[in-house]
ZAMARGU-4260 file (C-alpha; in steps of 0.2 Angstrom, whole numbers, plus 5000, padded with zeros to 4 digits):
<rodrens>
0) 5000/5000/5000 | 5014/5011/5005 | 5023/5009/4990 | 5009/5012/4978 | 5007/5028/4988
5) 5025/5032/4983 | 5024/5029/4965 | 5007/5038/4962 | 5015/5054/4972 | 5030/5051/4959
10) 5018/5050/4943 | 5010/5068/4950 | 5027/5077/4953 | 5034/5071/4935 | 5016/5077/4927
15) 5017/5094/4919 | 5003/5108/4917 | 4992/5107/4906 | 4993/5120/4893 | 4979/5129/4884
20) 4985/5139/4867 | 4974/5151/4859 | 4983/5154/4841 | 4986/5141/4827 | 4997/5149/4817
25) 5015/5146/4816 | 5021/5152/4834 | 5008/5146/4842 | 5010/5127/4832 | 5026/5129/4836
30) 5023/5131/4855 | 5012/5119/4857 | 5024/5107/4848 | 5039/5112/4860 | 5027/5108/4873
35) 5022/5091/4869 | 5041/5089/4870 | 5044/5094/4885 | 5030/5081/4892 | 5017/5098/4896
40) 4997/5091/4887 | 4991/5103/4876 | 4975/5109/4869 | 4972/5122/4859 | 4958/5132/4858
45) 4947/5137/4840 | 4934/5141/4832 | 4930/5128/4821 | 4939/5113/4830 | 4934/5102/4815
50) 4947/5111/4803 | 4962/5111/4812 | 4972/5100/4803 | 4991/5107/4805 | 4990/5107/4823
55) 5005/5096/4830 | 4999/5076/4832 | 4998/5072/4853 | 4987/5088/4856 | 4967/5090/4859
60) 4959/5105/4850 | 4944/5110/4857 | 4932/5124/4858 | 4938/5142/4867 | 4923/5138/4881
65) 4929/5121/4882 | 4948/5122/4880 | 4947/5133/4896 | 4938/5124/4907 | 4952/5111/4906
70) 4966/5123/4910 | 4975/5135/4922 | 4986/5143/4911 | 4982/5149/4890 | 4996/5157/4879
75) 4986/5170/4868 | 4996/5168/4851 | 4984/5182/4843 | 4984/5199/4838 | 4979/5213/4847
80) 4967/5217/4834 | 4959/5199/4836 | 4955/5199/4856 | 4937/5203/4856 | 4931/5186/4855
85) 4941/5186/4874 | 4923/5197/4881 | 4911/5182/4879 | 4925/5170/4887 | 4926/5182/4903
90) 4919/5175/4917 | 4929/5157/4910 | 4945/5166/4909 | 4942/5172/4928 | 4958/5168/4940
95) 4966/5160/4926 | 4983/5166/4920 | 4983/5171/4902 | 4998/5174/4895 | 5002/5186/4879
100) 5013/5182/4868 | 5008/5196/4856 | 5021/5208/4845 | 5016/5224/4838 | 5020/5232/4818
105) 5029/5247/4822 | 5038/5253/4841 | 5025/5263/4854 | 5010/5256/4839 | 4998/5259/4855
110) 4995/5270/4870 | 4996/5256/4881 | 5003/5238/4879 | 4996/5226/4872 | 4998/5217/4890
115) 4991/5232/4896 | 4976/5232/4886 | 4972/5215/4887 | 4973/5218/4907 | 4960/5232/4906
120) 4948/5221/4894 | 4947/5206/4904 | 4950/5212/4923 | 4946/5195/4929 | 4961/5186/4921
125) 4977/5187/4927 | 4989/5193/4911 | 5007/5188/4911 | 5017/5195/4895 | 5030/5185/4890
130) 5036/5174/4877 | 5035/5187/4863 | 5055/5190/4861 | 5057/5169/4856 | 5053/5166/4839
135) 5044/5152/4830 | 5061/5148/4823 | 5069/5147/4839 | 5055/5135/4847 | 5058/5124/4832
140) 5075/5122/4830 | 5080/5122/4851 | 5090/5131/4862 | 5105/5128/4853 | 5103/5137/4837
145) 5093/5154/4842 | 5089/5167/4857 | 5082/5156/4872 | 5081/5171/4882 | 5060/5174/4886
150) 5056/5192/4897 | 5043/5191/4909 | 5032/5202/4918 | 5015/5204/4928 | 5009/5210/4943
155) 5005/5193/4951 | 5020/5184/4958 | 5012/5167/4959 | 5006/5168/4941 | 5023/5176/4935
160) 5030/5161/4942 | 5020/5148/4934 | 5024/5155/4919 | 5043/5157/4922 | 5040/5137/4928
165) 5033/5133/4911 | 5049/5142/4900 | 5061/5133/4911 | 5053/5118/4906 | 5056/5120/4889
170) 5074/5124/4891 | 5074/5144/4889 | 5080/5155/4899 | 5067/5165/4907 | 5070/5182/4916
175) 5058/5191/4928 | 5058/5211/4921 | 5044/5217/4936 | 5028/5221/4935 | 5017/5224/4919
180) 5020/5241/4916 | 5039/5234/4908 | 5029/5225/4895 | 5027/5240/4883 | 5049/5240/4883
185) 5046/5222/4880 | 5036/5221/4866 | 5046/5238/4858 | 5062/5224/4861 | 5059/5211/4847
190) 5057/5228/4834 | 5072/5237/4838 | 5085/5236/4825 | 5102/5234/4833 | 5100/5248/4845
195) 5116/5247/4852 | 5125/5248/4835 | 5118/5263/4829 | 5128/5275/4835 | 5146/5266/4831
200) 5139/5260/4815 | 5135/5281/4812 | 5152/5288/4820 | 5161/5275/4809 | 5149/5278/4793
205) 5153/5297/4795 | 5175/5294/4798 | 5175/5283/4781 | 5166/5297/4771 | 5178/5312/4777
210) 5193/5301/4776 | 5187/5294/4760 | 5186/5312/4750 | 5201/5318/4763 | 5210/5304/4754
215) 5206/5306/4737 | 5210/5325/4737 | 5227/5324/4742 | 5230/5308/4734 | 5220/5307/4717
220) 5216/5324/4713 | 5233/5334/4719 | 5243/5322/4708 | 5232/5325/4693 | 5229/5346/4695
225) 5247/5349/4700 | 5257/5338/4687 | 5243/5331/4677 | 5247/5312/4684 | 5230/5300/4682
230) 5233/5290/4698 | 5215/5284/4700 | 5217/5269/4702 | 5222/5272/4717 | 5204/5271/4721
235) 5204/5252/4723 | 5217/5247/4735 | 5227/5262/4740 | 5215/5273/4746 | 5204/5260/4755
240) 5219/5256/4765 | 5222/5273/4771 | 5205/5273/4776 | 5203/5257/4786 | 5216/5259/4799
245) 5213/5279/4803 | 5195/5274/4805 | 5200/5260/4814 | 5213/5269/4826 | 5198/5282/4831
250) 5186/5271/4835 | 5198/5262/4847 | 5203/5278/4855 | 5183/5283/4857 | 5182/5267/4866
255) 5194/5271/4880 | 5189/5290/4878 | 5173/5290/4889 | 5182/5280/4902 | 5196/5295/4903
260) 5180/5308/4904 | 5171/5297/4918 | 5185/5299/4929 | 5189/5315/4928 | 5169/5322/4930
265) 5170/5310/4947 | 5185/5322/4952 | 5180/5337/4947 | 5163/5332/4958 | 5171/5324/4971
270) 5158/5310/4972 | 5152/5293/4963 | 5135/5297/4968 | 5130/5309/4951 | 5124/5303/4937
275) 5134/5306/4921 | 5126/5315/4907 | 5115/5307/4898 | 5126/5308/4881 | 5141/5301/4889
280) 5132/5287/4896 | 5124/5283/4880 | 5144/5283/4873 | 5150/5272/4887 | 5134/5258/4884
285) 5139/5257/4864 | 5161/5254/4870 | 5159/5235/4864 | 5150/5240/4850 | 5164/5253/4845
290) 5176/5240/4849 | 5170/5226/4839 | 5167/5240/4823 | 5185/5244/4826 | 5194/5226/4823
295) 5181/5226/4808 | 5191/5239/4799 | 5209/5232/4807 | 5206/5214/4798 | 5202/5223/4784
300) 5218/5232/4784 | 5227/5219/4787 | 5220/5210/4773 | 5221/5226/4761 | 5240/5227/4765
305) 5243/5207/4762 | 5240/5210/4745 | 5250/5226/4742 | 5265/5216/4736 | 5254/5208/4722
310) 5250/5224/4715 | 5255/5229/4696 | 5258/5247/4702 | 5271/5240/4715 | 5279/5228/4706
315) 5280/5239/4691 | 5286/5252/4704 | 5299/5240/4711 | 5306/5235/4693 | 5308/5254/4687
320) 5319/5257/4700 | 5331/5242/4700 | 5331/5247/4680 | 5336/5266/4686 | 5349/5258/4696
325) 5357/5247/4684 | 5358/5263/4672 | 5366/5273/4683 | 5377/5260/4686 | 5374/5261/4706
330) 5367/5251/4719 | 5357/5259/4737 | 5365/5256/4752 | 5354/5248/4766 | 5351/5261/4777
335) 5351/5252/4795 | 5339/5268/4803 | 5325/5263/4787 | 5328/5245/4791 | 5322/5247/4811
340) 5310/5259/4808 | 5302/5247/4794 | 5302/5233/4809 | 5298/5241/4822 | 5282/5248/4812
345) 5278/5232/4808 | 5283/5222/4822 | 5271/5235/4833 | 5256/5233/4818 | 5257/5215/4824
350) 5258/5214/4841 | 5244/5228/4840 | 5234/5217/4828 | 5236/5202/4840 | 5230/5212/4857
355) 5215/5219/4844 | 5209/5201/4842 | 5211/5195/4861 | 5199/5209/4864 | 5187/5205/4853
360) 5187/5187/4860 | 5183/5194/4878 | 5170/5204/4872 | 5160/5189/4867 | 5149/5182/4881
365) 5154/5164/4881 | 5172/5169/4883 | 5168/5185/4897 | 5158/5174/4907 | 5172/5162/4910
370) 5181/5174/4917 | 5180/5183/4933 | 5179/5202/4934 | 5195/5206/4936 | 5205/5195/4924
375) 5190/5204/4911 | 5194/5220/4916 | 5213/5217/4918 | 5209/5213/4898 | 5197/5225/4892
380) 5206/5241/4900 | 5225/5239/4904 | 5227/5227/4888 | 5216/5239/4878 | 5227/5255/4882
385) 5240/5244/4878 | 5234/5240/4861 | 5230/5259/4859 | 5248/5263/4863 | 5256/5250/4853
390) 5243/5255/4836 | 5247/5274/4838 | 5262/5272/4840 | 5260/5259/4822 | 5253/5274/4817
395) 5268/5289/4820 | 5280/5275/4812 | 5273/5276/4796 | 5273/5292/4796 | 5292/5296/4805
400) 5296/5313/4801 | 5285/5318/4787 | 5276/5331/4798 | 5290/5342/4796 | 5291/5341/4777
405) 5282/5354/4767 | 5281/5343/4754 | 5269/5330/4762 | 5256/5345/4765 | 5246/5346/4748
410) 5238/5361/4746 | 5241/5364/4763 | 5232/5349/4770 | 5241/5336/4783 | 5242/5318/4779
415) 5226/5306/4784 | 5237/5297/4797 | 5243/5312/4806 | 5221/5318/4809 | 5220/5299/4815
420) 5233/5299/4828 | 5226/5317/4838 | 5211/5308/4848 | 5222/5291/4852 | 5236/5304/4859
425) 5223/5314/4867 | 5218/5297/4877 | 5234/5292/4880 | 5238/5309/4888 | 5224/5310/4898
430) 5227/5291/4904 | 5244/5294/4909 | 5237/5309/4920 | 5224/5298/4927 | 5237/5284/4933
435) 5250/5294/4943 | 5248/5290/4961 | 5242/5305/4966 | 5227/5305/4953 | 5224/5286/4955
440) 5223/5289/4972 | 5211/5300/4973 | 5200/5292/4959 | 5201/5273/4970 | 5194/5284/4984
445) 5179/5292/4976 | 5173/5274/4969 | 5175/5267/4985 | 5163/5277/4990 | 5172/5294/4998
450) 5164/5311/4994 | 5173/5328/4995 | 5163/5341/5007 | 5160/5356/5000 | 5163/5372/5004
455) 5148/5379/5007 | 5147/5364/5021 | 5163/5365/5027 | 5160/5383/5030 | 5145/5378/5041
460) 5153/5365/5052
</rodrens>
């Protein structure tokens, strides 16, 4: 007797919920598929429960009335425009949890969200939004090949939970976002595109542009006004390569830029406890972004000069002048101070390169959350000045001593490299202010939490 007790309390704690689904189109078929895999019953609700014949095999399709009175929980896989067949269903949805997993056309579509609406049209019921950031794709294909992350919010915390229960059953990853006045941010969530990339995608945009005609003024058009030389196909390869390493040096600097100014707004304030304006902390959200945009244009400088030797202008270039030297009859000493330089420059390009990709790789989440803060920041920050140090200083190699040639200043106008190395020095400066003892000191007590008095209290005590 005893252990027939046992086994039947075992069946009831291995027995999911049963799962109503309002919705047979392709999220909610996909849904209630994922569910019948995860050992929930399902039985989805219609209209004409005779014509429902896509519906995944295992599941009972019922009428609405009837689908709810055999369930706790409904997912509402419809539109918002669809949800006034919900008023005749009222008093059966009463005390159940109802679940929207709807998505608007357009950001801020309605007032209120849909969530919110759906609360006020059926006051009985108990809405949860959630579920709307996870596509039918991703409930298809697993875990392992999309997003499994599901927000959730409601003002019930029992109900919140169930429906938090149910998404941890199905292997996502579900995450409580509060109450249901967040569900307007999460249904705006899925329609954002790349929020977080569009201001490096614009800043870098707007460098390639200026750099681009910067480029082809003093190196297409100057040749061709001033000694009537066609050097346009410079536009392929030559010019692209200027581009891509100034924009990629500036971006990497404006990456460790709003750092520097953090830091030295807590001085000037003497305290942690202020916010930052609002446009820097927009700057420092989009640092990874920046980052990641960054290495972008490095590989392709890297890739750009592989090819440089492969060139007919270069080899063609390289031929003319062992031809000169054979008519002169002479041969050009190797000059030890060109020979460093050239491998330092390089030498310096590659070590930069290689820091460029380690952080990149800590960047990614997989690879930041296996390490603990301070080996990431260790990383991220000393590493990353490092790697600004060692690109500038790439940089002010290649150009050596040109600054103080007039010849290098067509039309007036400085090289592209020396425009690209002003914010990185700018950055270095600042960070080399920022880390004498004195300084640091004082930075390390304001974020552990030390304030300065002012004078006006000062004045009082």
């Amino acid at each position: 007797m005893e252990m027939s007790e046992k086994a039947t309390v075992g069946e009831n704690d291995r027995k999911r919920e049963t799962i109503c689904i309002f919705g047979t189109g392709d999220f909610g078929r996909s849904l209630g598929m994922r569910l019948l895999q995860s050992g929930h019953p399902v039985i989805f609700g219609s209209r004409n429960p005779q014509n429902s014949t896509l519906l995944p095999s295992g599941a009972q399709v019922l009428t609405h009335a009837d689908a709810l009175k055999e369930c706790k929980i409904i997912f509402l896989a419809v539109h918002r425009e669809n949800y006034d067949f919900l008023l005749a269903l009222s008093n059966l949805l009463d005390g159940k949890v109802l679940v929207d997993v709807s998505n608007n056309l357009r950001i801020n579509q309605y007032p209120e969200s849909n969530a919110q609406y759906l609360s006020q049209l059926l006051p009985k019921a108990i809405v949860v939004k959630g579920f709307n950031t996870v596509s039918a794709w991703a409930l298809q294909s697993g875990s392992l090949d999309a997003n499994s992350q599901v927000f959730v919010c409601g003002d019930d915390d029992k109900s919140k939970q169930r429906v938090i229960d149910v998404a941890r059953s199905l292997g996502l990853t579900p995450l409580d976002r509060g109450s249901l006045q967040a569900a307007k941010e999460i249904e705006n969530y899925p329609l954002q595109l790349f929020p977080m990339w569009r201001l490096p995608l614009a800043i870098a945009f707007g460098l390639t542009v200026f750099f681009f005609v910067y480029c082809v003024v003093i190196d297409v058009i100057h040749p061709y006004v001033t000694k009537n030389r066609d050097v346009s196909y410079k536009l392929a390869i030559s010019v692209p390569n200027r581009i891509f390493p100034n924009v990629s040096l500036i971006l990497l600097s404006l990456v460790y830029l709003p750092g520097v100014i953090a830091a030295f707004i807590q001085l000037h304030r003497g305290t942690k406890y202020k916010r930052f304006p609002n446009w820097l902390d927009r700057w420092m959200l989009c640092r990874k972004q920046l980052g990641l945009v960054a290495l972008a244009y490095a590989f392709l400088h890297v890739l750009y000069t592989f090819i440089i030797p492969t060139r007919i202008s270069v080899r063609w270039r390289w031929i003319h002048s062992m031809i000169e030297e054979s008519k002169m009859n002479k041969t050009m000493e190797l000059s030890k101070v060109l020979s460093w330089r050239v491998d330092v420059y390089f030498a310096l390009g590659m070590l930069g390169f290689g820091l460029y990709i380690l952080l990149g790789i800590t960047s990614f989440p997989s690879v930041s959350n296996a390490v603990n803060w301070r080996e990431f920041r260790f990383v991220q920050s000393k590493l990353g000045h490092v790697t600004l140090l060692l690109c500038t200083a790439h940089a002010a190699l290649f150009g050596w001593d040109r600054f103080l040639q007039s010849k290098w200043y067509r039309w007036g106008l400085p090289q592209a490299y020396m425009l690209a190395i002003v914010i990185p020095c700018v950055v270095l400066v600042l960070k080399l202010i920022q880390i004498t003892p004195c300084v640091d000191r004082m930075i390390i007590r304001i974020r552990q939490g030390w304030e300065r008095i002012p004078k006006t209290k000062q004045a009082l005590v």
